[in-house]
N, C-alpha and C positions, 0 to 999 in steps of 0.2 A: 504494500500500500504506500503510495506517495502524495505528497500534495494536498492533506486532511485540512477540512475547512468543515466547520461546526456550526449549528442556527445559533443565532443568540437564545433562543430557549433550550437548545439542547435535544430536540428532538429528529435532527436531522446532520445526516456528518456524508457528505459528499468526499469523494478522493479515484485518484487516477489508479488504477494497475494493469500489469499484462495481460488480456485476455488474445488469445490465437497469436502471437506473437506480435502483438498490437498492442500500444497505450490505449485505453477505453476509460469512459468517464461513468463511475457507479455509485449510488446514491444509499445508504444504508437508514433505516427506520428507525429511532428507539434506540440509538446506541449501546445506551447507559444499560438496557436491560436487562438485570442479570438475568435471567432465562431464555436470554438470544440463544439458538441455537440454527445457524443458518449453512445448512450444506452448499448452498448453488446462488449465486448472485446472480440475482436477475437484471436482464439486459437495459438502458433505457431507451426513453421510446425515439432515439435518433439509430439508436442499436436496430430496433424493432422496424425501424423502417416509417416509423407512424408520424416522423416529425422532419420538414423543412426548415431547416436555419437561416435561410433566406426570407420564409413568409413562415413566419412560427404560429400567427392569429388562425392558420386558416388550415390548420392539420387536423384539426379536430374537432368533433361536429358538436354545438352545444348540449348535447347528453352525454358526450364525452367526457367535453370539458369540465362541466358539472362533477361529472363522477372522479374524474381525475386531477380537481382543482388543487389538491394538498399535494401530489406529486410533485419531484421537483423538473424543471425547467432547462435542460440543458442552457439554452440559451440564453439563460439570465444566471449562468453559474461565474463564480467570478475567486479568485485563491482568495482566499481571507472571510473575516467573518460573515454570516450570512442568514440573512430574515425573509421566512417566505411567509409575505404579505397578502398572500391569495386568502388563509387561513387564521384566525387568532386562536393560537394555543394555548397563552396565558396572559395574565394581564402584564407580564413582566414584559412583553412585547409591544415595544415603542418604538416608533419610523419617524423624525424627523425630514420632512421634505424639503425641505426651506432654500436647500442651493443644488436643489434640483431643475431642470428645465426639457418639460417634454411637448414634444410635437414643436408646434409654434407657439405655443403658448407662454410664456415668460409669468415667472413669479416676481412680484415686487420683492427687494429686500432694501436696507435703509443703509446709506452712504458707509456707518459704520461695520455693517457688514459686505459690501461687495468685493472689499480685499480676502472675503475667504471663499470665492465662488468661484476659484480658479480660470479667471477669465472668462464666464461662460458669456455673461452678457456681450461684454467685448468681442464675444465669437458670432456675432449676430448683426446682420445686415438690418435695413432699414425697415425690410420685410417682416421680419423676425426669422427668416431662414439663416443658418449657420451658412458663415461665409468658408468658402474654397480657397484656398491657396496653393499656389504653385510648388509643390517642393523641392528644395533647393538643396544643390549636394554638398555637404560640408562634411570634411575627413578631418577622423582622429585617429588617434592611436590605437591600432590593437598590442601591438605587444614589439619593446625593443629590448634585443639583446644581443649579448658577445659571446662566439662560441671558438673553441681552440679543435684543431682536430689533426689526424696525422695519415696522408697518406702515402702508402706505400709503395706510391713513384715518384714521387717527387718530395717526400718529409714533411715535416709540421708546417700547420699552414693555419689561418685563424682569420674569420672575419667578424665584423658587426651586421645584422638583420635589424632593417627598422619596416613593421608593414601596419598600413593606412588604411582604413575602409570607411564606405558613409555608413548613417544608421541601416538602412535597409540590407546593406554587405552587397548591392547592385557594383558595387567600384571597388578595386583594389588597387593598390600603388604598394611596389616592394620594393625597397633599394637597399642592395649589398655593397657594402665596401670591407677592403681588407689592405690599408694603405701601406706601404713599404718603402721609404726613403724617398720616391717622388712615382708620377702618376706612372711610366715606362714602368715600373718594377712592381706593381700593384696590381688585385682584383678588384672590378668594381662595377656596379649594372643595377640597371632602373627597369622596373617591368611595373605592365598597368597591364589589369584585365577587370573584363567585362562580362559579369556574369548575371544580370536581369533574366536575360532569354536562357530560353532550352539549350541553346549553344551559348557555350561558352568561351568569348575572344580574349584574344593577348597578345601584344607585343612588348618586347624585350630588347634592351640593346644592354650592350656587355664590354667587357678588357680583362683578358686573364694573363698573368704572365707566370712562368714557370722555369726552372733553375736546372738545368741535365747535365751532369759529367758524364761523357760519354767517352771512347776508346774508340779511334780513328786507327787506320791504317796506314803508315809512313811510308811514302816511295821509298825511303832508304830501305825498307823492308823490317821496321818495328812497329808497335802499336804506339801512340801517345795520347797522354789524357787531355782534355779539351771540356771547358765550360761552354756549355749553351746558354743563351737565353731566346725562350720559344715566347712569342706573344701570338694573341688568339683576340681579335677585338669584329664586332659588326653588330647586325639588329636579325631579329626573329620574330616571323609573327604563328602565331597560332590559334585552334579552333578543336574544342571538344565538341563531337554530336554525340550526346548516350540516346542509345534506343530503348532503355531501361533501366532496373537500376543496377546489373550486375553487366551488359553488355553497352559498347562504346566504341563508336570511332576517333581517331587523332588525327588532324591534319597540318602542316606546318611547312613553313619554307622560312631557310635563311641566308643571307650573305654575309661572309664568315671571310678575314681577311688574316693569313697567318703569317709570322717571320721566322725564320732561324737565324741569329745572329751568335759567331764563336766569340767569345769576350777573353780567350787568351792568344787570339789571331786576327787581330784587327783590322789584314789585311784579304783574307777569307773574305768574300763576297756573300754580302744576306739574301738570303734566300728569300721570296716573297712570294709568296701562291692566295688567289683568290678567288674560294668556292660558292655555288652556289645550289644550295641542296636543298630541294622537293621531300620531302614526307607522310606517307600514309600509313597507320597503322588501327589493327582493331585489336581488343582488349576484352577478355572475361575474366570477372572476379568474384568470388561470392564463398571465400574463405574465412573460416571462422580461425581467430589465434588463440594458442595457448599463451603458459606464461612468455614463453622466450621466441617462440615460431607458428608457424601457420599452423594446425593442428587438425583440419577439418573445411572440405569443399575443392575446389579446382580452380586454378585459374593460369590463363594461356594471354598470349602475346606473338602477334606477327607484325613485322615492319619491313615496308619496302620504299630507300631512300637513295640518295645516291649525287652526285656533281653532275651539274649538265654540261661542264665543260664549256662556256660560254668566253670564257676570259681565256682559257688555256685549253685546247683537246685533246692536249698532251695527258689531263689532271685528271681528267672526263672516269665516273666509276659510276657503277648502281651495284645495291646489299638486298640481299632478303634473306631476312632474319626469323625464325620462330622460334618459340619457347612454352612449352606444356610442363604445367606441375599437379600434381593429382595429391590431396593428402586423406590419408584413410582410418579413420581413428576408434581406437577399442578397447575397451577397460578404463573409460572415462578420459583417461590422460596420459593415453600411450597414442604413438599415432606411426603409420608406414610413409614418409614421406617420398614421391617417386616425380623424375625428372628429367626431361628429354629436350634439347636443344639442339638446334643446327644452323650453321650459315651460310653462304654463298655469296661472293664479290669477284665481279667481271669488270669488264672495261680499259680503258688503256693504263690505267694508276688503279687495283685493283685494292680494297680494304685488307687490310690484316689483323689477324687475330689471332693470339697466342692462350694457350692453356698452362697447366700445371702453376698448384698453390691455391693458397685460398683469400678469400676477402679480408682486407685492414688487417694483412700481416705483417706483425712487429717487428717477430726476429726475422724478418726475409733475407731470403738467400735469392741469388739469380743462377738459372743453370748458362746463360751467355754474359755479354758483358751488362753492366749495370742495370739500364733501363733502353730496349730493346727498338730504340728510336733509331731512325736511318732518316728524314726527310719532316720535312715540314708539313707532310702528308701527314705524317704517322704521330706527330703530334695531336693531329686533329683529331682521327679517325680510327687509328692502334686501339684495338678493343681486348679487353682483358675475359677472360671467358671459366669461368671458378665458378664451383668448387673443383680441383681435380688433386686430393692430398695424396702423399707419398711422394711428389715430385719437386721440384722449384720453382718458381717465375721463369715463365718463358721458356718452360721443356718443351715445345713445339712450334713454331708459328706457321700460319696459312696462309691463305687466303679464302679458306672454306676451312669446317670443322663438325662435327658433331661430339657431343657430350652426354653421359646418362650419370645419374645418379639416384643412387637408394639410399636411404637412411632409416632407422629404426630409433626412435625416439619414446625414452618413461623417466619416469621420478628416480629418480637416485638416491639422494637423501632429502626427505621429505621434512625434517627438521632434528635439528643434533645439535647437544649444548654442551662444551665440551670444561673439562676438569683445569683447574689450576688458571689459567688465562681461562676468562670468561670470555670463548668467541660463539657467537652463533653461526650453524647454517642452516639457511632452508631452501627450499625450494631447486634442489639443485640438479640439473636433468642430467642426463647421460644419453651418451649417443652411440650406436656401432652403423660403419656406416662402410658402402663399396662405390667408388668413382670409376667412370672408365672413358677413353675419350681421346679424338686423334685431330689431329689440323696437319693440315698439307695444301702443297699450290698446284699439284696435276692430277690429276685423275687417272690420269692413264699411269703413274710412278706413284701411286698410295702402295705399300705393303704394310697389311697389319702384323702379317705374322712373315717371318722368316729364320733360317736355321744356324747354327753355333758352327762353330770347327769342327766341333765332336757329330755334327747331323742331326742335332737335336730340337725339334721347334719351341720357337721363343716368339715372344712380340716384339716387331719391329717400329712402326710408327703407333700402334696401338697402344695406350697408356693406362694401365688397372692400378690402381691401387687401394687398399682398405685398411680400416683400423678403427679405435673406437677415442670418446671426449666423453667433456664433460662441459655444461653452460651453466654459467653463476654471476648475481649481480653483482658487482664489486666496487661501493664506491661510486655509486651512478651507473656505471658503467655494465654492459652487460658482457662478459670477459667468458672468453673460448679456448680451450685447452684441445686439444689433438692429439694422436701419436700416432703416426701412421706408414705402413712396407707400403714399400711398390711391386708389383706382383709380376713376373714374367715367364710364366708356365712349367718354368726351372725352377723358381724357388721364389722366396722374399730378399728385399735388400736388409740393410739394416732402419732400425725406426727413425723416422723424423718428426720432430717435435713441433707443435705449431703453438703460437699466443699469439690472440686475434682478438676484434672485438666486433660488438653490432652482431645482427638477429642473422639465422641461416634462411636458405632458402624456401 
């Protein structure tokens, strides 16, 4: 029961609760009575079908009315206290009408009273009809704040979020900044949308900049280390259509303007490529979460996006991407989590995508050089494709991929208090889980599997690995633990350890 509101006599207590997976508004008789005994809440009559909240006078026939006159009134229900005036139940039952005004009729009240009539007279034309005004969009604050975060290509990184809405939430205005020594070496972007209508608009304009050591190739014939600096700056617009409430279209287009500039070879020439990329994609969601992950329902994702090459057709690429996750839950708070991904990127500069590792990994390792950038492309567009544990960042890269994963998810320690240091735990899940997954750039040269010295089959570009975690909050923070072989039809390697943070898939 929520939302309890009482007659001033007491003989009636209206309140909201869940009926059929629904808030519903129900009305209770005699509260107080100790010999209530009520199995089944009866419906009211907008439940019933018997009442218009548009034309409330005319739902019911005067025998009705009559009969029904102490019932309560959806339409005159209101949170806070409450007097139904149809009926006098006691004498204790007193209505002040005095800075009331119904229909067109106006009540007199005397100079010293009209400052508590909340404006009503004021609200009233020459007619005695309440005047219309235009409403006008003024933005406040909903909520500013500063948040620190660390990612795992690039290192700690921190911005401020300040976001603006009118009363109605018809308008939104977001603006991020994340300022660093001057505007060149800074994040920072202003987006406004539009959500009155069914569809929902947005444009966005944006500057990211980002910091890469990366390992070049020397014509003397050694590697040398080299500072990037990648900047990523232009505007986007967008458009939500939902067809309901669990299915939706996305559609979007941006022009996106990137650099690569060496900051330890000043005389390296900066790289400047300028995309402009089309997107459509559809979306189903209707998954219920446990504590720490989705625990219950399905939801999928396809997108097809790509450069029209307009500026360059050298740069020219299209992606189609889908993503299916199914989760399947049993013994209240265990759940089978299952998931199937794939990509595909064509074109003259095609997308790439690397597997192996998993999401907001701390202690990262890379199985190539640091961070697996080659172009001012691949700043933009380098797509990370996790979970795939047992391996490193960037054990494979593509330009197509597929990914599965299973997971089996239950309570682990559901609450433990432990001796000598007072620490609590609770709620702390465990996980056993198997990744398997390959990316490659030919079709015709994929081998998943191929044979040792000895003749023995192994996986070749095919990537298994399994092992079991654990997820706990820590600190805010919802903190992932891992240990996991990589599996090659011979045997396991040996375990690698993961600390990671934020929710699975």
């Amino acid at each position: 029961m929520y939302q309890l509101s009482v007659s001033n006599d007491g003989k009636k207590l209206a309140f909201s609760s869940l009926y059929k997976s629904s808030f519903n508004i129900f009305l209770l008789n005699n509260p107080f009575d100790s010999e209530l005994d009520i199995k089944e809440l009866p419906l009211t009559k907008y439940r019933q079908g018997k009442l218009n909240l548009e034309s409330p006078s005319s739902n019911l026939s005067e025998g009705d009315a009559a009969k029904d006159s102490s019932d309560f009134n959806p339409s005159n229900f209101f949170t806070g206290s409450f007097a139904d005036t149809t009926k006098k139940y006691g004498d204790s039952v007193t209505v002040d009408f005095g800075n009331y005004v119904f229909g067109t009729e106006q009540v007199a009240v005397s100079d010293e009273e009209e400052t508590d009539t909340l404006g009503a007279i004021d609200n009233l034309d020459g007619s005695g009809n309440f005047k219309v005004n235009k409403y006008r969009i003024n933005f406040a604050p909903d909520l500013v704040y500063a948040n620190a975060g660390y990612s795992t290509l690039y290192g700690l990184v921190g911005t401020t979020v300040i976001s603006f809405s009118d009363v109605l939430g018809n308008h939104r205005l977001i603006g991020v900044t994340g300022l660093q020594i001057d505007l060149k070496n800074s994040d920072y972007g202003l987006a406004y949308y539009y959500l009155a209508k069914r569809i929902n608009w947005g444009i966005e304009g944006f500057h990211t900049a980002r910091f890469v050591r990366l390992l070049r190739y020397d014509p003397r014939g050694f590697y040398t280390s080299n500072l990037f600096r990648y900047r990523n700056f232009g505007f986007s617009g967008s458009a939500s259509f939902p067809l309901n409430r669990f299915y939706r279209f996305d559609f979007g287009a941006s022009v996106l303007n990137v650099s690569g500039e060496n900051l330890d070879n000043i005389l390296e020439p900066t790289e400047n490529v300028t995309f402009t990329v089309p997107q459509v994609s559809f979306v189903h969601d209707n998954v219920l979460w446990g504590y720490t992950a989705p625990i219950q329902g399905t939801r999928y994702r396809f997108d097809v996006f790509g450069n029209l090459g307009i500026v360059d057709p050298n740069q020219s690429f299209y992606s189609i991407m889908g993503d299916l996750r199914t989760y399947l839950r049993f013994f209240y708070d265990h759940s089978l989590a299952l998931r199937l991904s794939g990509g595909y990127s064509g074109g003259e500069n095609p997308q790439r995508f690397f597997i192996g590792g998993t999401e907001n990994w701390i202690n990262r390792t890379f199985a190539t050089t640091e961070v697996p950038i080659e172009s001012a492309s691949d700043f933009a567009f380098l797509t990370a494709v996790l979970p795939l544990r047992g391996y490193d960042y960037s054990e494979r890269i593509g330009t197509r991929y597929l990914l599965a994963n299973m997971e089996l998810r239950f309570p682990l320690i559901r609450y433990l208090l432990t001796g000598g240091l007072p620490l609590l735990f609770s709620n702390i899940i465990g996980v056993a889980f198997v990744d398997a997954g390959a990316a490659w750039y030919d079709n015709s040269k994929i081998s998943l599997f191929t044979r040792n010295d000895a003749g023995n089959v192994i996986t070749d570009d095919l990537l298994v690995g399994t092992g079991v975690g654990a997820r706990v909050y820590f600190l805010y923070f919802l903190l992932r633990f891992d240990v996991a072989w990589a599996y090659n039809v011979e045997g396991f390697s040996s375990p690698k350890f993961y600390f990671s943070l934020g929710a699975d898939f």
